[in-house]
PDB file with SEQRES, HELIX, SHEET and CRYST1 records, atoms N, CA, C and O in Angstrom:
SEQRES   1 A   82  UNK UNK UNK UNK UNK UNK UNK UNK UNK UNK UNK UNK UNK          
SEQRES   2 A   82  UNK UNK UNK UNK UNK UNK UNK UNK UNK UNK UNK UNK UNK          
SEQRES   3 A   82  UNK UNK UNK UNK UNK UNK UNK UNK UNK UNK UNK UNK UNK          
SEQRES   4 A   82  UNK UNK UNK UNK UNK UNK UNK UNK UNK UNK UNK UNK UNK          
SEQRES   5 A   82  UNK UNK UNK UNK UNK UNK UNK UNK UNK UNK UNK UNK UNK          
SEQRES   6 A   82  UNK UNK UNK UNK UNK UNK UNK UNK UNK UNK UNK UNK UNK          
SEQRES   7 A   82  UNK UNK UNK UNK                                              
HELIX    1 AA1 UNK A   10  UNK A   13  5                                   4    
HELIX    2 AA2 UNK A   14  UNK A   22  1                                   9    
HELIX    3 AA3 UNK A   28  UNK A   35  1                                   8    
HELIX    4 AA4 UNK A   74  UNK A   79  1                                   6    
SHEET    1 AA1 2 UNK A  47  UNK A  53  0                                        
SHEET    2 AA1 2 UNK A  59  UNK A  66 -1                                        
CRYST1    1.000    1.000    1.000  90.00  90.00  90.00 P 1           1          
ATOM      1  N   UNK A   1       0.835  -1.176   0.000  1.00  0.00           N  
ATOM      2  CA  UNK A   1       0.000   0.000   0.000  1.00  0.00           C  
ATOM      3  C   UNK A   1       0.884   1.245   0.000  1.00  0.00           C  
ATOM      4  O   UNK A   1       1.769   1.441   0.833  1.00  0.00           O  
ATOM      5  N   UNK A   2       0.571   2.074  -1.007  1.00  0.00           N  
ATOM      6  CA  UNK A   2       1.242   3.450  -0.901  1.00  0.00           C  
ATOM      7  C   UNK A   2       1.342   4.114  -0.053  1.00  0.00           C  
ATOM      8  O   UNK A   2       0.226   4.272   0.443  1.00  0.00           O  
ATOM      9  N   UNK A   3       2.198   4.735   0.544  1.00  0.00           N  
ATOM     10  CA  UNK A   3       1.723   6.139   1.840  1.00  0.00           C  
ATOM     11  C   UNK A   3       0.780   7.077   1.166  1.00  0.00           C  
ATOM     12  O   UNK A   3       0.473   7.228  -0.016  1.00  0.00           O  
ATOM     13  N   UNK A   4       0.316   7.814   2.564  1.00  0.00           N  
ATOM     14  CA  UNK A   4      -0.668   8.924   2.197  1.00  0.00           C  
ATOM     15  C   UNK A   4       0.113  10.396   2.063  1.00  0.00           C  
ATOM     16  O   UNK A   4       0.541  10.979   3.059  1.00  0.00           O  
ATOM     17  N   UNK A   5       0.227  10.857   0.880  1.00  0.00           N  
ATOM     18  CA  UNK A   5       0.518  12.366   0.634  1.00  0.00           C  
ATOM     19  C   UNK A   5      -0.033  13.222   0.834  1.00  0.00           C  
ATOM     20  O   UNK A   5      -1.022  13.666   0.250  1.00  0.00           O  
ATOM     21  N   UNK A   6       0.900  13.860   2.298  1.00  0.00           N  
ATOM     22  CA  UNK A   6      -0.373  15.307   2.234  1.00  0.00           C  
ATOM     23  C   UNK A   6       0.665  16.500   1.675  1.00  0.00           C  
ATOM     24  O   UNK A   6       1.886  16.539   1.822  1.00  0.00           O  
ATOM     25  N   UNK A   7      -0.001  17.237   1.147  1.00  0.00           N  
ATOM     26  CA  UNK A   7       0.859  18.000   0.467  1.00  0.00           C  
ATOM     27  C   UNK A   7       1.019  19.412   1.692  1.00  0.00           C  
ATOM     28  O   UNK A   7       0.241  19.631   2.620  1.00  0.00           O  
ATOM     29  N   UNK A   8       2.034  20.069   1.397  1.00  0.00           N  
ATOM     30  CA  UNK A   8       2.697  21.199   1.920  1.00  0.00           C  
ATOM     31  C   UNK A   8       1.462  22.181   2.176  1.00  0.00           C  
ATOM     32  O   UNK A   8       0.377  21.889   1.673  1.00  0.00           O  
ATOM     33  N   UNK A   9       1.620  23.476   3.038  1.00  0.00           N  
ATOM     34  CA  UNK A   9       0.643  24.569   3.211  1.00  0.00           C  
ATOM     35  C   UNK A   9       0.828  24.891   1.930  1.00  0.00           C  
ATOM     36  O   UNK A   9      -0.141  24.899   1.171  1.00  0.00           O  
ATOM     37  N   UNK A  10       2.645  25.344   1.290  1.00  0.00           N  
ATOM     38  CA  UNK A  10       2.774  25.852  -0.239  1.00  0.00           C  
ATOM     39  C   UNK A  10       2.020  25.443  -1.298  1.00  0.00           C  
ATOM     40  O   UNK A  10       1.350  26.141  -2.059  1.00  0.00           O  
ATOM     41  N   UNK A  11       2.166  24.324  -1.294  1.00  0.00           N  
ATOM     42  CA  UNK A  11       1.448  23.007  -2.203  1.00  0.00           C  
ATOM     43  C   UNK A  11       0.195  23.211  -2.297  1.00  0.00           C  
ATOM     44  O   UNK A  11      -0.238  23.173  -3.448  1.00  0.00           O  
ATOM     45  N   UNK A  12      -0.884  23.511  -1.099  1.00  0.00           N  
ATOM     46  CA  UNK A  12      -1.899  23.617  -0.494  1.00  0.00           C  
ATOM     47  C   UNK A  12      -2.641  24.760  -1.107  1.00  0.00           C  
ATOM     48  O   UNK A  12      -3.846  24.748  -1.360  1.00  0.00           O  
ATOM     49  N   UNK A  13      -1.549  26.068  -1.392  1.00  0.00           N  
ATOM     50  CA  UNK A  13      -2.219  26.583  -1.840  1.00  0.00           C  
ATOM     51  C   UNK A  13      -1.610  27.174  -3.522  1.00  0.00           C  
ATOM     52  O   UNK A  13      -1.899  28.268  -4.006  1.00  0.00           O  
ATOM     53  N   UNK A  14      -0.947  26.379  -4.013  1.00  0.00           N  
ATOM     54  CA  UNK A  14      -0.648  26.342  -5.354  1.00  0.00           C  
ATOM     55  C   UNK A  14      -2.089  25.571  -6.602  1.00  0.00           C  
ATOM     56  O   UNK A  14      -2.382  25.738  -7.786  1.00  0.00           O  
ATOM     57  N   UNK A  15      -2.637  24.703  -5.424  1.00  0.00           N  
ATOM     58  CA  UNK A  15      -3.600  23.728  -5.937  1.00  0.00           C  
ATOM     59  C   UNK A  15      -4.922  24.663  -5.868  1.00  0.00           C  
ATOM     60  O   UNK A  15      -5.787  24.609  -6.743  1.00  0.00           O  
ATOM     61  N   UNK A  16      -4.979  25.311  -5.026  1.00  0.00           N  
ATOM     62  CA  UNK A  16      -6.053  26.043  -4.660  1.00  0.00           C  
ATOM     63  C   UNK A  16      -5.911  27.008  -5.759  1.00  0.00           C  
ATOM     64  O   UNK A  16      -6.810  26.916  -6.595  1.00  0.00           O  
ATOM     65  N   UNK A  17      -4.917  28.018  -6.009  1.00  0.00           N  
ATOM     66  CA  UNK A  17      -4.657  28.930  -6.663  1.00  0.00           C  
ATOM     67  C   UNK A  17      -5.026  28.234  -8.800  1.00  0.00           C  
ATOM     68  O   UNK A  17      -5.427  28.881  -9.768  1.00  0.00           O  
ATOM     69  N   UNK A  18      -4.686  26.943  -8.692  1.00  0.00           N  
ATOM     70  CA  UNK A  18      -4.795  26.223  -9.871  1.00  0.00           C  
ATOM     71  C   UNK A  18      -6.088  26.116 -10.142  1.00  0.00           C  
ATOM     72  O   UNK A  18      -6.457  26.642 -11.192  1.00  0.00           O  
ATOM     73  N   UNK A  19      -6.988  25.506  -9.394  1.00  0.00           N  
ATOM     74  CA  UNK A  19      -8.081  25.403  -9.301  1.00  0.00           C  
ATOM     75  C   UNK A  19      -9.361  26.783  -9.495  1.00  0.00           C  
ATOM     76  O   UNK A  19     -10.385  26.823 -10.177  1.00  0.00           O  
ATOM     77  N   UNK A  20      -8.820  27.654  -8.693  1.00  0.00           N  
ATOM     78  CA  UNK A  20      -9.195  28.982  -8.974  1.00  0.00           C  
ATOM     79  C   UNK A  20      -9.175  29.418 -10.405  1.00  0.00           C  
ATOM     80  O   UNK A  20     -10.185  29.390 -11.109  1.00  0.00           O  
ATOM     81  N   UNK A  21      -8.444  29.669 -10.663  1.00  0.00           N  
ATOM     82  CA  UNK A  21      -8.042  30.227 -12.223  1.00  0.00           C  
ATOM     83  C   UNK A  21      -8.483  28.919 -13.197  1.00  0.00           C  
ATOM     84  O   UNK A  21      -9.618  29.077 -13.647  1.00  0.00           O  
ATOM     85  N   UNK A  22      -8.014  28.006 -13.504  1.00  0.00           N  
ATOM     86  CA  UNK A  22      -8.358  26.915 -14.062  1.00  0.00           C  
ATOM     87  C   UNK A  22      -9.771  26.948 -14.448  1.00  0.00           C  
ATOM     88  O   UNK A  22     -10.082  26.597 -15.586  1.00  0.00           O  
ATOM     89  N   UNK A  23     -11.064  27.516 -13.219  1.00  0.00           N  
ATOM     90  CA  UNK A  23     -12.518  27.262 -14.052  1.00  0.00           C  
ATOM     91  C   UNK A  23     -12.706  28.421 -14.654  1.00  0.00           C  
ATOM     92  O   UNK A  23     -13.832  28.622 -15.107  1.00  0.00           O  
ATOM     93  N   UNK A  24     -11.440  29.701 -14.847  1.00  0.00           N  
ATOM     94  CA  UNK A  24     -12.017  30.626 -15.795  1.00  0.00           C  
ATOM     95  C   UNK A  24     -11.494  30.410 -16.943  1.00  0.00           C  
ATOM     96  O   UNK A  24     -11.288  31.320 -17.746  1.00  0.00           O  
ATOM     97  N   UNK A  25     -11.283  29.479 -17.108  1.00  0.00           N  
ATOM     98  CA  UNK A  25     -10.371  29.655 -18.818  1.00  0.00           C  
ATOM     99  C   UNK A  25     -11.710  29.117 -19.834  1.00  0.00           C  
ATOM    100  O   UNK A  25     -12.589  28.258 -19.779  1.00  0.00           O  
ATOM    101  N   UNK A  26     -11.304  30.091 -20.683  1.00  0.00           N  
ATOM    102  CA  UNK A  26     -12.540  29.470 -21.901  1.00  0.00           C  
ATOM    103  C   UNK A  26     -11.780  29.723 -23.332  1.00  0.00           C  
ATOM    104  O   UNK A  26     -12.455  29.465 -24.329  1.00  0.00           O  
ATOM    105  N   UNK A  27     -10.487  30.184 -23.530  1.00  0.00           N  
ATOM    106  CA  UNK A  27      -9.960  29.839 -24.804  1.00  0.00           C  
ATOM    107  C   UNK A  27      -8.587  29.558 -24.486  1.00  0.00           C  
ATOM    108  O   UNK A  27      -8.079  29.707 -23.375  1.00  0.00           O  
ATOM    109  N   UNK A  28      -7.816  28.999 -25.887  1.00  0.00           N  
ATOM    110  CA  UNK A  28      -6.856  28.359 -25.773  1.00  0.00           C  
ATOM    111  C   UNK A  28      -5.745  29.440 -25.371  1.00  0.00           C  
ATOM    112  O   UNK A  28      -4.654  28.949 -25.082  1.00  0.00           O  
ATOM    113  N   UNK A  29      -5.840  30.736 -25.311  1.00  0.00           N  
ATOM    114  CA  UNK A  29      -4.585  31.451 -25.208  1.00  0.00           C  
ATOM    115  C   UNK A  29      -5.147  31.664 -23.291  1.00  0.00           C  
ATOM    116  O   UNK A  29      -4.306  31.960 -22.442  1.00  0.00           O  
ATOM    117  N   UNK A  30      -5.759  31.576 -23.143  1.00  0.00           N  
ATOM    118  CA  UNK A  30      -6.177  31.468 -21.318  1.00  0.00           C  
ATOM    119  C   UNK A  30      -5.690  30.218 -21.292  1.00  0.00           C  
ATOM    120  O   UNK A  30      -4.836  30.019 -20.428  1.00  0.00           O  
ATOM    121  N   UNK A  31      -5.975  29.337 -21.971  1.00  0.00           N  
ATOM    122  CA  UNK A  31      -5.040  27.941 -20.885  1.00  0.00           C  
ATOM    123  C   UNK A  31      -3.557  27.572 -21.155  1.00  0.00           C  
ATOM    124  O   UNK A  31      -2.854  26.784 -20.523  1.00  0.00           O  
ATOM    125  N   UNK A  32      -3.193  28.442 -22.412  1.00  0.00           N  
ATOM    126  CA  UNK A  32      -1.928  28.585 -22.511  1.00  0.00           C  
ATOM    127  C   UNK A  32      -1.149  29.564 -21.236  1.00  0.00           C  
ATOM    128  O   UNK A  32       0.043  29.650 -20.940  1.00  0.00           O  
ATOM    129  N   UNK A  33      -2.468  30.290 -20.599  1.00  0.00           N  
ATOM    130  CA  UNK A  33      -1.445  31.211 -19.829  1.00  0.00           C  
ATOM    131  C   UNK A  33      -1.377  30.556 -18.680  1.00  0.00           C  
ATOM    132  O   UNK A  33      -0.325  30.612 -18.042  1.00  0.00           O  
ATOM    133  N   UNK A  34      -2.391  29.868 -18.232  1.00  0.00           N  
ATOM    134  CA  UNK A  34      -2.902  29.596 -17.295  1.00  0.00           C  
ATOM    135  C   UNK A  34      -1.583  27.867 -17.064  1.00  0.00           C  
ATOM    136  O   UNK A  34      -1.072  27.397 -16.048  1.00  0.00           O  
ATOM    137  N   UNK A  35      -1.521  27.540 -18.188  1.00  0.00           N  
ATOM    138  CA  UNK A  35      -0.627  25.936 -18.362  1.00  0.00           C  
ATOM    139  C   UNK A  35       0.445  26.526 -17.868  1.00  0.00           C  
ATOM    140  O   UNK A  35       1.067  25.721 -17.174  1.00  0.00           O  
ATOM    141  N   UNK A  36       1.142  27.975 -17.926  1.00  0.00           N  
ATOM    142  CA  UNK A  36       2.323  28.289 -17.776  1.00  0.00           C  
ATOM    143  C   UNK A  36       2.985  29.285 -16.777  1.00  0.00           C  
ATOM    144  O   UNK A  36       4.102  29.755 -16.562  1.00  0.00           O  
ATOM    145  N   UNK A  37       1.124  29.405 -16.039  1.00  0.00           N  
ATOM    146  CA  UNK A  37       1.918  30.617 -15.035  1.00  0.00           C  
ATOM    147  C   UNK A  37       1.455  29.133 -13.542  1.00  0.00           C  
ATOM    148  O   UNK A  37       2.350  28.426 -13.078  1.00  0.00           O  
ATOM    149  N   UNK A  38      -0.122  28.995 -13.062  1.00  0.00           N  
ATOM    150  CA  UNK A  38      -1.012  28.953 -12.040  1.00  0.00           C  
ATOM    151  C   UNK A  38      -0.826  27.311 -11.823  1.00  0.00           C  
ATOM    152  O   UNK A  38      -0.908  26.846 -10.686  1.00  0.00           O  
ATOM    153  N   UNK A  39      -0.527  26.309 -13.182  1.00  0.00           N  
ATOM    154  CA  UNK A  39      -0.616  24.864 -13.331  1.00  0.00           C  
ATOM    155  C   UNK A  39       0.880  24.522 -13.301  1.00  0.00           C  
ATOM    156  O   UNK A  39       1.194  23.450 -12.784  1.00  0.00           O  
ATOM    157  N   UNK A  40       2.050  25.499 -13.912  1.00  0.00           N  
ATOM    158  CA  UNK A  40       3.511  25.559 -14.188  1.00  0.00           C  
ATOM    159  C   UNK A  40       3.910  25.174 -12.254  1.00  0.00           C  
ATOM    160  O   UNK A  40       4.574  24.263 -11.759  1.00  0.00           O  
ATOM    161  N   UNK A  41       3.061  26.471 -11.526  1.00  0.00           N  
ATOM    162  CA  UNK A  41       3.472  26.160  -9.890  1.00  0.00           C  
ATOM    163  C   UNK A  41       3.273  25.062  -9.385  1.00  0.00           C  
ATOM    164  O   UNK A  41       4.052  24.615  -8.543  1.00  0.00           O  
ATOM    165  N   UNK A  42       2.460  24.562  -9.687  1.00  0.00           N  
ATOM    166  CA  UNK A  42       1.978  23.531  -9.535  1.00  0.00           C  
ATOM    167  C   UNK A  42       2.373  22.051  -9.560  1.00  0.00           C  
ATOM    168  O   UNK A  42       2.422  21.220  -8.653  1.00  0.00           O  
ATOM    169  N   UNK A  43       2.663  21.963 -10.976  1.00  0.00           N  
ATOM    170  CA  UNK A  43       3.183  20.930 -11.732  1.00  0.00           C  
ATOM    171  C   UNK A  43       4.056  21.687 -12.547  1.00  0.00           C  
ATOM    172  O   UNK A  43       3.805  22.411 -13.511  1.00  0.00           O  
ATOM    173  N   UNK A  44       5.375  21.330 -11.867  1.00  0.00           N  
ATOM    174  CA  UNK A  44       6.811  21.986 -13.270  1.00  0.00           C  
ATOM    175  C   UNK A  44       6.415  20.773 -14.610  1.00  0.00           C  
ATOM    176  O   UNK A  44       6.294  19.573 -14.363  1.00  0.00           O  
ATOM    177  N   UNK A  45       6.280  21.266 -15.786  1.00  0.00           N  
ATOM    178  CA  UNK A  45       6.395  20.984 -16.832  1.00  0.00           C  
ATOM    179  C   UNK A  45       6.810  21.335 -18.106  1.00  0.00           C  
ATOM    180  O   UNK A  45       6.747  22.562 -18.179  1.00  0.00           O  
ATOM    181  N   UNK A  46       7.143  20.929 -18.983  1.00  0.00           N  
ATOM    182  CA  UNK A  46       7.838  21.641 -20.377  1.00  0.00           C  
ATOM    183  C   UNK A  46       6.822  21.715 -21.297  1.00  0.00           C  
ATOM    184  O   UNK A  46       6.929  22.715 -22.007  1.00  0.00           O  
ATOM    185  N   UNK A  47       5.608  20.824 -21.613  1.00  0.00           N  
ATOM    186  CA  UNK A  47       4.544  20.101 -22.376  1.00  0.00           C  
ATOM    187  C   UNK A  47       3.001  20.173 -21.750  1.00  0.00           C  
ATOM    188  O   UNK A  47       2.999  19.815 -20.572  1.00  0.00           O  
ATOM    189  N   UNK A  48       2.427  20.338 -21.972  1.00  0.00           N  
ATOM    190  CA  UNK A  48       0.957  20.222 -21.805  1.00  0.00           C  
ATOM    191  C   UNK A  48       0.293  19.596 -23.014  1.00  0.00           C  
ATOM    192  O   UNK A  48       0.005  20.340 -23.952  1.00  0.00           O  
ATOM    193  N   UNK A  49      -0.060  17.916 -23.105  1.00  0.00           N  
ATOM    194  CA  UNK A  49      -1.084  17.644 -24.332  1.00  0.00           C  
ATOM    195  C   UNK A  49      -2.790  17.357 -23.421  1.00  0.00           C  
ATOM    196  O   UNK A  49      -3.310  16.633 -22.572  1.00  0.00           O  
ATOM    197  N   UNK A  50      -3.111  18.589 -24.408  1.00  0.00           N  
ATOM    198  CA  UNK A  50      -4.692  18.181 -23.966  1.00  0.00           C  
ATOM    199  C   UNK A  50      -5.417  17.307 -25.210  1.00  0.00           C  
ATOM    200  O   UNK A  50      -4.978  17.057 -26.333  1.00  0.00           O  
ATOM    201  N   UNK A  51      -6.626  16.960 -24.613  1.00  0.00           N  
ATOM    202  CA  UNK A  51      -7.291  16.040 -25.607  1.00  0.00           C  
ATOM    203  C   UNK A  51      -8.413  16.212 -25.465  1.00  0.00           C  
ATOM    204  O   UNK A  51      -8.861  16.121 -24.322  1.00  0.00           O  
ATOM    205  N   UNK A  52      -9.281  16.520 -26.549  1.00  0.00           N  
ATOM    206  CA  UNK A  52     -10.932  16.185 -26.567  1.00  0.00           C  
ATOM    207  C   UNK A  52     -11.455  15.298 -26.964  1.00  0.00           C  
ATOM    208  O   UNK A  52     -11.169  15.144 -28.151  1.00  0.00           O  
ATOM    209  N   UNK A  53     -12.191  14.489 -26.557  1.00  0.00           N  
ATOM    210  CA  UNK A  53     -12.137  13.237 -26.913  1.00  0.00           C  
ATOM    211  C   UNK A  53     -14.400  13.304 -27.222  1.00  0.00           C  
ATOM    212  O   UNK A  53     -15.247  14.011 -26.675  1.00  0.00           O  
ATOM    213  N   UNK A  54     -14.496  12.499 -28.019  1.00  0.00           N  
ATOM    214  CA  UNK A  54     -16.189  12.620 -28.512  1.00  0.00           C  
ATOM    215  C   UNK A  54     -16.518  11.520 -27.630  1.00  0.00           C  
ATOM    216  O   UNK A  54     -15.851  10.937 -26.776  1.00  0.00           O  
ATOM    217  N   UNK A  55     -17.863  11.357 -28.095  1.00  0.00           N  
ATOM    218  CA  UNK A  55     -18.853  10.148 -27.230  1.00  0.00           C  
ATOM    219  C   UNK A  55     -18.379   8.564 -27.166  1.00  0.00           C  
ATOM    220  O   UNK A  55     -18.637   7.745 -26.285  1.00  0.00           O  
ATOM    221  N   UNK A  56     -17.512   8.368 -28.519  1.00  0.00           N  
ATOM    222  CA  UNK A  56     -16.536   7.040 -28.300  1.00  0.00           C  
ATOM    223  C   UNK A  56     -15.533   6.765 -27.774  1.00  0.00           C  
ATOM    224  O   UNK A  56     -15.017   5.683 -27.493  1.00  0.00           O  
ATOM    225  N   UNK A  57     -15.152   8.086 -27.589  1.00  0.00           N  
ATOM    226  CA  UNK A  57     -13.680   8.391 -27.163  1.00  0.00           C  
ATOM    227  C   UNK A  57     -12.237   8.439 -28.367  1.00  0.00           C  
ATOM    228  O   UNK A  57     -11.028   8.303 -28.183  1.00  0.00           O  
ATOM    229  N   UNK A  58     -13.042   8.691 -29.577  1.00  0.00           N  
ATOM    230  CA  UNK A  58     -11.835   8.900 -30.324  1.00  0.00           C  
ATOM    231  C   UNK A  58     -11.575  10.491 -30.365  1.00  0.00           C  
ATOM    232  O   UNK A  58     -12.547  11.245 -30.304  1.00  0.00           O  
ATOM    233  N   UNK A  59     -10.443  10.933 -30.454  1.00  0.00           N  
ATOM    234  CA  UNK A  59      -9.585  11.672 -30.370  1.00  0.00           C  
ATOM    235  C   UNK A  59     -10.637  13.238 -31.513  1.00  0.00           C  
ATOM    236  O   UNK A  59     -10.461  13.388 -32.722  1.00  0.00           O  
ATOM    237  N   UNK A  60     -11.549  14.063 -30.703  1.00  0.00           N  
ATOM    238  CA  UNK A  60     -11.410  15.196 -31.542  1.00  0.00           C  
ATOM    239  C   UNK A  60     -10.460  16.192 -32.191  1.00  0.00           C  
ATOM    240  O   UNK A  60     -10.138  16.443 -33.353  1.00  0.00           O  
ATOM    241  N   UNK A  61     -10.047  16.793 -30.652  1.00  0.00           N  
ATOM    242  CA  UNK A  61      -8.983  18.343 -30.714  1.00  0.00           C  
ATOM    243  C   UNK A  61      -7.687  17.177 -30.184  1.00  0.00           C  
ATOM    244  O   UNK A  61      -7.779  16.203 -29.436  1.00  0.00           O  
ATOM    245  N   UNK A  62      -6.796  17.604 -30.734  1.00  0.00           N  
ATOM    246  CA  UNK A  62      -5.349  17.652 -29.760  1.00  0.00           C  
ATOM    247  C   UNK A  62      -4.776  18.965 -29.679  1.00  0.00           C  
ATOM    248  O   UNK A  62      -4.519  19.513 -30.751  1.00  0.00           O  
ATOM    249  N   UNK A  63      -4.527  19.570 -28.615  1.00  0.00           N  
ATOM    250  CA  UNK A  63      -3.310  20.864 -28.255  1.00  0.00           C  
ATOM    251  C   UNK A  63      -2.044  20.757 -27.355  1.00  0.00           C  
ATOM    252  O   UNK A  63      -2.008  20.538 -26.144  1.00  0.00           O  
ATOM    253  N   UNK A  64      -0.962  20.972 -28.265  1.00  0.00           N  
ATOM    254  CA  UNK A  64       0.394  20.639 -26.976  1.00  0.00           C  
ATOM    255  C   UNK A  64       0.842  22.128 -27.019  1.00  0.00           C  
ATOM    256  O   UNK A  64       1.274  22.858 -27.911  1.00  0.00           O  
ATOM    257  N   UNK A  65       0.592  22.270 -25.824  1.00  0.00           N  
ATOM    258  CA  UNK A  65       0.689  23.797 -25.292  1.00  0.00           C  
ATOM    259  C   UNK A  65       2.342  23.346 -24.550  1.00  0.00           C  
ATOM    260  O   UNK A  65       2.641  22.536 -23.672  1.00  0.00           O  
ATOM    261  N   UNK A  66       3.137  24.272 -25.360  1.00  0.00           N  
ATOM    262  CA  UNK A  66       4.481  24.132 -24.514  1.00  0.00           C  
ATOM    263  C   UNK A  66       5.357  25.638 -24.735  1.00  0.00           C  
ATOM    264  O   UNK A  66       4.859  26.462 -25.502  1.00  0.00           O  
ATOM    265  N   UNK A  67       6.777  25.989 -23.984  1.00  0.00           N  
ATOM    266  CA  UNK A  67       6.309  27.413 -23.148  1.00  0.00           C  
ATOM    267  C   UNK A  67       8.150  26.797 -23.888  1.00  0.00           C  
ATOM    268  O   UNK A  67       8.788  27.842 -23.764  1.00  0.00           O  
ATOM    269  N   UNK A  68       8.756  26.158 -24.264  1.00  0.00           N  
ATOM    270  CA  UNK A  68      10.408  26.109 -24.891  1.00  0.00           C  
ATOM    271  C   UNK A  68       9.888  25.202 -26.318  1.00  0.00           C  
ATOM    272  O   UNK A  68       8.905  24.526 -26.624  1.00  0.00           O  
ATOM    273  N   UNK A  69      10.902  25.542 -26.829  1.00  0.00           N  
ATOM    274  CA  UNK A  69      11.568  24.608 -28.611  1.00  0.00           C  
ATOM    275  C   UNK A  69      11.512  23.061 -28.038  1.00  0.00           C  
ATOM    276  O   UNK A  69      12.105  22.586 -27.070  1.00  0.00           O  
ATOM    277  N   UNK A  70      10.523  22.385 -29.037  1.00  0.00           N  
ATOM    278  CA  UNK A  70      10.689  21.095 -28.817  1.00  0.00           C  
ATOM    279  C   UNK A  70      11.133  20.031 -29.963  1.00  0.00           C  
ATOM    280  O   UNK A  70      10.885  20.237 -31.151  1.00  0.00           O  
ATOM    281  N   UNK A  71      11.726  19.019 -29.555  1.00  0.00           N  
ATOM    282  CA  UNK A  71      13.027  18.722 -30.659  1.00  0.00           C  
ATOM    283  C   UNK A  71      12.273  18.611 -31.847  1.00  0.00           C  
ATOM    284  O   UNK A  71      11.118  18.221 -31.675  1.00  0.00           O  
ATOM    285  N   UNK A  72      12.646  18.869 -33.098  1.00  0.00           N  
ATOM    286  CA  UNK A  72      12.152  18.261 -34.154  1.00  0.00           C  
ATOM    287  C   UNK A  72      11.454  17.201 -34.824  1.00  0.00           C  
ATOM    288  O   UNK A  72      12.199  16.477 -35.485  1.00  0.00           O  
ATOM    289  N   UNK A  73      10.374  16.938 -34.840  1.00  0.00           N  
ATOM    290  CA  UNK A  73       9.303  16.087 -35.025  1.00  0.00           C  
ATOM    291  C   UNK A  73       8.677  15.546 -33.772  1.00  0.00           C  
ATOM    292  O   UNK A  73       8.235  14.407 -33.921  1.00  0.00           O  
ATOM    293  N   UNK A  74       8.512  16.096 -32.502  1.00  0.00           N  
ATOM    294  CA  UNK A  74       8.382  16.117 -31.601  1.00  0.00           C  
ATOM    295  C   UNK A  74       6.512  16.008 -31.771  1.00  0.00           C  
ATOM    296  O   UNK A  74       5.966  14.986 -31.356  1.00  0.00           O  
ATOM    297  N   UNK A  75       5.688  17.105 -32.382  1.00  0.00           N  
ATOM    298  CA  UNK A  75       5.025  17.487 -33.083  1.00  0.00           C  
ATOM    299  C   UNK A  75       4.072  16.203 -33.402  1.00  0.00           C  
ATOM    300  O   UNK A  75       3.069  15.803 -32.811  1.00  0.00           O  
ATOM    301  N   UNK A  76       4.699  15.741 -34.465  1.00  0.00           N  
ATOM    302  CA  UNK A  76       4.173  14.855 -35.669  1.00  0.00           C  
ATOM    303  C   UNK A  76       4.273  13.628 -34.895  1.00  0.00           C  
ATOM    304  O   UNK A  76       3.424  12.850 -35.329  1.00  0.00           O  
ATOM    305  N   UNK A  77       5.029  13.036 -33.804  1.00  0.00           N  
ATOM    306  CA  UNK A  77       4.766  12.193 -32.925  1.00  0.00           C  
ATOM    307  C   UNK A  77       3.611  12.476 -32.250  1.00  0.00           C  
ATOM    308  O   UNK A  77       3.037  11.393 -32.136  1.00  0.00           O  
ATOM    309  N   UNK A  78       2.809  13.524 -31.627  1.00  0.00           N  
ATOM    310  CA  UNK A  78       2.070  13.737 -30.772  1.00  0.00           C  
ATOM    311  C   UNK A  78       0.432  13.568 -31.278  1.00  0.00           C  
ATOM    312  O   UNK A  78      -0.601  13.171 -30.741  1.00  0.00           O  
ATOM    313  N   UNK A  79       0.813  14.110 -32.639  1.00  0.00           N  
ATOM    314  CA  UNK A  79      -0.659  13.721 -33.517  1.00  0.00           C  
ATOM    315  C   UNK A  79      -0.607  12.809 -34.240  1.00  0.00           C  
ATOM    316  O   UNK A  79      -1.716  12.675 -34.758  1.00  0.00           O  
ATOM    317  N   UNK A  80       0.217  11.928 -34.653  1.00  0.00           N  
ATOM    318  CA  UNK A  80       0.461  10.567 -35.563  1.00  0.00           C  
ATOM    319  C   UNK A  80       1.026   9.683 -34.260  1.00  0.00           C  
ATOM    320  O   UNK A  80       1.762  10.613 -33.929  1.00  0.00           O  
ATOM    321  N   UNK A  81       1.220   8.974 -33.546  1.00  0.00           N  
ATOM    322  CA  UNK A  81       1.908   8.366 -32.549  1.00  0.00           C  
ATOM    323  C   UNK A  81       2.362   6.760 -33.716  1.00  0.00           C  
ATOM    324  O   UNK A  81       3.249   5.991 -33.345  1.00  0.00           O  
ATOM    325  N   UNK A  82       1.914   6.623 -34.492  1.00  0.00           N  
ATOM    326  CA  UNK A  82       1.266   5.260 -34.996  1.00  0.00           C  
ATOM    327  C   UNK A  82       2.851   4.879 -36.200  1.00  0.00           C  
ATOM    328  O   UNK A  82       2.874   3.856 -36.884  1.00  0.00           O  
TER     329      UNK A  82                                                      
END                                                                             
C-alpha cells in the first residue's frame, strides 16, 4: 500500500490557486497562460497535451501547449503516434 501524501501549506495553496483560475479559462490562449503561469506552480512541466475526446472516445482536438523549442518532429509524434 502506498503512503498517504499530504501535500505542503505551499502546495496547499498552489492547488487552490490552480483550481481557482483553471474554471475561468474558456480559450486556448487562457489555458496557454494559465498551463504556464497557475498549473507551471503547480506541476513543473515543459509540455501540456490536452485532448478532446467525442462520445466514443476517439480523439477530436489535440493541443500541446508548450512554453520552450521542442526537438524536431516532436510534433508529428504527438498527432500521428502510430
Amino acid at each position: 500500500m502506498q503512503p498517504v501524501v499530504i501535500p505542503s501549506k505551499l502546495e496547499q495553496e498552489y492547488l487552490l490557486r490552480a483550481l481557482e483560475a483553471g474554471v475561468r479559462v474558456r480559450t486556448l490562449r487562457q489555458l496557454f497562460l494559465w498551463a504556464q503561469g497557475e498549473l507551471q506552480a503547480l506541476l513543473p512541466h515543459q509540455a501540456l497535451v490536452c485532448l478532446r475526446l467525442d462520445g466514443g472516445g476517439a480523439v477530436r482536438r489535440l493541443e500541446c501547449l508548450h512554453g520552450a523549442l521542442l526537438a524536431p518532429g516532436a510534433m508529428a509524434v504527438l498527432y500521428d503516434p502510430g
